[in-house]
C-alpha positions as semicolon CSV with decimal commas, in nm:
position;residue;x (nm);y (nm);z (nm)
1;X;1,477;4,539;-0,328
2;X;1,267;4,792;-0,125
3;X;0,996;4,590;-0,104
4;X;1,211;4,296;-0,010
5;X;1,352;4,532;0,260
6;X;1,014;4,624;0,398
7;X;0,885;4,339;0,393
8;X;1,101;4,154;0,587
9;X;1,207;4,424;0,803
10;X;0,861;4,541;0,854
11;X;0,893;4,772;1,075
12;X;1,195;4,642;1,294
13;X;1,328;4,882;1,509
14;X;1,672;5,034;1,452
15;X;1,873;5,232;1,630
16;X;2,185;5,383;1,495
17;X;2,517;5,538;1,673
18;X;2,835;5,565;1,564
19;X;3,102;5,334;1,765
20;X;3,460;5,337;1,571
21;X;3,617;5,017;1,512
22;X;3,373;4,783;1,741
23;X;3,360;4,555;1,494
24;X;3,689;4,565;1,392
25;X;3,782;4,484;1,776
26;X;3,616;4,196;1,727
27;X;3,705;4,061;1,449
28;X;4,078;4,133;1,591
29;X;3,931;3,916;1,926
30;X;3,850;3,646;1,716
31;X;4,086;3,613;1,455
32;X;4,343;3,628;1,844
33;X;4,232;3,299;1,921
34;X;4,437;2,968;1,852
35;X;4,458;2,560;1,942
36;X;4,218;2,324;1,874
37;X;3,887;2,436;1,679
38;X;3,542;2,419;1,829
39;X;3,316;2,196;1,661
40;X;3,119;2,399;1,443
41;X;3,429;2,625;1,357
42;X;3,273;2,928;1,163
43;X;3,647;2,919;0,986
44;X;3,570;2,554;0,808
45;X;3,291;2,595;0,499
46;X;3,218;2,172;0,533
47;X;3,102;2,191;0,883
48;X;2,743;2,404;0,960
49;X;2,804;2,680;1,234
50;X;2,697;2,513;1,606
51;X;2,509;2,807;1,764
52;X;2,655;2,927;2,062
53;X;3,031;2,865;1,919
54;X;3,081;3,262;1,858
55;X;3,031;3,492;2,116
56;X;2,988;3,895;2,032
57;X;3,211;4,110;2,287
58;X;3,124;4,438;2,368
59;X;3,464;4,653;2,537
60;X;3,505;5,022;2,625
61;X;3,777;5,196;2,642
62;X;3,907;5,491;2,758
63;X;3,970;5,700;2,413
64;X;3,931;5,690;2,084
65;X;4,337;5,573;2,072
66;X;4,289;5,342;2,262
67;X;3,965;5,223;2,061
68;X;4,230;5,225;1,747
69;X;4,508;5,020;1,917
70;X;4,326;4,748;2,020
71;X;4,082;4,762;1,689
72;X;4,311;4,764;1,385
73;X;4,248;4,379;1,178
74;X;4,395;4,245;0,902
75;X;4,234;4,170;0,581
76;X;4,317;3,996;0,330
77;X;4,680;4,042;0,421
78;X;4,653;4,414;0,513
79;X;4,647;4,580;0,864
80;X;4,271;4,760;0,834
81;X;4,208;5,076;1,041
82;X;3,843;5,171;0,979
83;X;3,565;5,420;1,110
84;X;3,279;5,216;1,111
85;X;2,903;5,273;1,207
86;X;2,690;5,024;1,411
87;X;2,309;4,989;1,352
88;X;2,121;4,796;1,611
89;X;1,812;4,623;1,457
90;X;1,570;4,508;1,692
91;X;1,325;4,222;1,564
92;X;1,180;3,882;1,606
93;X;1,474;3,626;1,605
94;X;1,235;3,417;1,350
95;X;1,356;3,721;1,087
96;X;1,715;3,682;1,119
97;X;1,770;3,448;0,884
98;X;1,586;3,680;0,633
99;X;1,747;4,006;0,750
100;X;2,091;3,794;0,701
101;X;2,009;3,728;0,339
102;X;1,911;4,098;0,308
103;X;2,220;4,242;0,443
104;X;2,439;4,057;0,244
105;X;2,283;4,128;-0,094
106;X;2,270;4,468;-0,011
107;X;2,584;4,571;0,184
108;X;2,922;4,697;0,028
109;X;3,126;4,463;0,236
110;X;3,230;4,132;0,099
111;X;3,187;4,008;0,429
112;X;2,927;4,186;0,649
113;X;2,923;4,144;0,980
114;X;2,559;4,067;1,108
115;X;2,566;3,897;1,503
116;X;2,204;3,831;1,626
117;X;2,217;3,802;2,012
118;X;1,861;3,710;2,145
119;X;1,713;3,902;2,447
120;X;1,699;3,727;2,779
121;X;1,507;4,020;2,959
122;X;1,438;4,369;2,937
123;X;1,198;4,666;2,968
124;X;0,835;4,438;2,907
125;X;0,683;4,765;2,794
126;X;0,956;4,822;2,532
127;X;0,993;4,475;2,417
128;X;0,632;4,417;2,377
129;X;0,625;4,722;2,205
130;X;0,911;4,557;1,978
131;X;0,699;4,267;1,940
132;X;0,446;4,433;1,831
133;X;0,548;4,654;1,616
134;X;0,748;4,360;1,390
135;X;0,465;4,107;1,257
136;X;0,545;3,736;1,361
C-alpha cells in the first residue's frame, strides 16, 4: 500500500491543520437541503454524480461553540459531535480519481469525505512549483 501511496501521490503537497467539525458543518449543510433533487443527486446510487451538483462551503465562526452548534450531524440515526482534522492535498486534478480510490481503501471512515475543488488562480510561483513537483 506504500508504494501505491507514493506512487500516486508522488510527491503531492499536503498541508495539514486542525479545523473542528468543518466537515461535519458540511455534511449538516447538505444533508439541510430539501425539494426536488438535482440531476445527478449524489443521494441516488443509479444516477452518476453531474460535476458541479455539490458545492464545498467553507464558514467561520466566532468560537469553537459556535463551530459545535452549527457542526453536530447525524449518522446513521445518531447526533455526531466530532473533532476532526483537515489535510489539504494539493495535486494535479488528473490524480484525483486515484487519490479517491486511495483514501477510501485506506481511511477508517466508512464514508470519507474527499472534495476536490480545482484552482482557478493563484500564486504562479507556488502553483508551478505544485506542478512541478507532482509528475503529470
Amino acid at each position: 500500500m506504500v508504494g501505491y501511496c507514493d506512487t500516486v501521490l508522488a510527491l503531492a503537497l499536503v498541508t495539514v491543520s486542525t479545523v473542528p467539525l468543518l466537515q461535519a458543518l458540511g455534511r449538516r449543510l447538505l444533508s439541510m437541503a430539501s425539494g426536488p433533487r438535482d440531476p445527478g443527486d449524489p443521494g441516488d446510487p443509479d444516477v452518476p454524480y453531474v460535476p458541479g451538483s455539490l458545492s464545498a462551503a467553507f464558514v467561520t465562526c466566532p468560537n469553537e461553540t459556535v463551530a459545535k452548534e452549527l457542526g453536530s450531524y447525524t449518522w446513521k440515526g445518531k447526533v455526531e459531535e466530532d473533532s476532526e482534522v483537515l489535510m489539504m492535498i494539493k495535486t494535479r486534478s488528473s490524480k484525483i480519481p486515484a487519490l479517491a480510490e486511495f483514501v477510501r481503501s485506506a481511511h477508517p471512515y466508512e464514508v470519507p469525505e474527499l472534495v476536490a475543488l480545482p484552482v482557478a488562480q493563484g500564486n504562479p510561483p507556488y502553483l508551478r512549483w505544485v506542478g512541478d513537483s507532482v509528475p503529470p
